[in-house]
N, C-alpha and C positions, 0 to 999 in steps of 0.2 A: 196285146200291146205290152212290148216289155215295162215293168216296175208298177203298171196300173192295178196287177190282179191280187185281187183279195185272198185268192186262195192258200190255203194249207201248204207249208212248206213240199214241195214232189221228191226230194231223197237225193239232188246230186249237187256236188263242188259247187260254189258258186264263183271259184276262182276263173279267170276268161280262159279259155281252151282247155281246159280239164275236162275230164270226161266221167273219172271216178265219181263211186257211192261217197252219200255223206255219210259222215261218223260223227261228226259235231255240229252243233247249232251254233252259232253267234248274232246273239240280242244286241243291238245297238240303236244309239238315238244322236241325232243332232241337235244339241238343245238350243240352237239359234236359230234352228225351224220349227221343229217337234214339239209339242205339249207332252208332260212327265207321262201322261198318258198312249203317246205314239212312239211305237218300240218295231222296228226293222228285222226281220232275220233273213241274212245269209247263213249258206251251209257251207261247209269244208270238209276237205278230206283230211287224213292222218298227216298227207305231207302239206297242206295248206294255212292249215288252223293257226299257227302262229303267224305266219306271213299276213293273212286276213286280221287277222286280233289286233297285229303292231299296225297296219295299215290306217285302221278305225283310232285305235289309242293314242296313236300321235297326232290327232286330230284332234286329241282332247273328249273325244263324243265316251262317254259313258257307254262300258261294253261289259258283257256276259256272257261267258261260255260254257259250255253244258254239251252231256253225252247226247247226240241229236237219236230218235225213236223214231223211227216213221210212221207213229200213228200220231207226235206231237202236232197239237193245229192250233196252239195258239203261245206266244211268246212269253217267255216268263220277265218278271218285271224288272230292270235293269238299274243297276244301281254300285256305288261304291267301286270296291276294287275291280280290274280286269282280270281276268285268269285267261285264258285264251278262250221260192225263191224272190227275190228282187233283183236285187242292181248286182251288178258285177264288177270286180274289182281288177 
């Protein structure tokens, strides 16, 4: 089911009909749902990552971007400034 799976980021865009490898992570949280402890990652590609980042940022949700690794499995903790699977944007 999409957004239910716990699992480890899989390595592509999370942008809708993209098809490309990720190259970035993007940690995000809605803190009017989320406890400081529940942190979200979509992936992005080169040409997406800013389009995803502003998407979550103008939402105000606290975001983190980071070189994405395909062995990363777990979100790093999200905070402060933005700099540039789940749900899809």
């Amino acid at each position: 089911m999409i957004g239910l799976s716990s699992a480890a980021p899989q390595g592509g865009c999370s942008r809708a009909g993209c098809r490309e490898g990720a190259t970035w992570r993007i940690d995000w949280r809605n803190p009017k749902i989320h406890a400081d402890d529940r942190v979200k990652t979509w992936l992005a590609c080169d040409e997406h990552v800013e389009y995803l980042r502003e998407f979550l940022a103008s939402r105000s949700f606290p975001v983190r971007v980071a070189p994405f690794v395909a062995t990363d499995a777990a979100p790093a903790p999200v905070g402060g400034d933005a700099h540039p699977g789940g749900e899809r944007a």
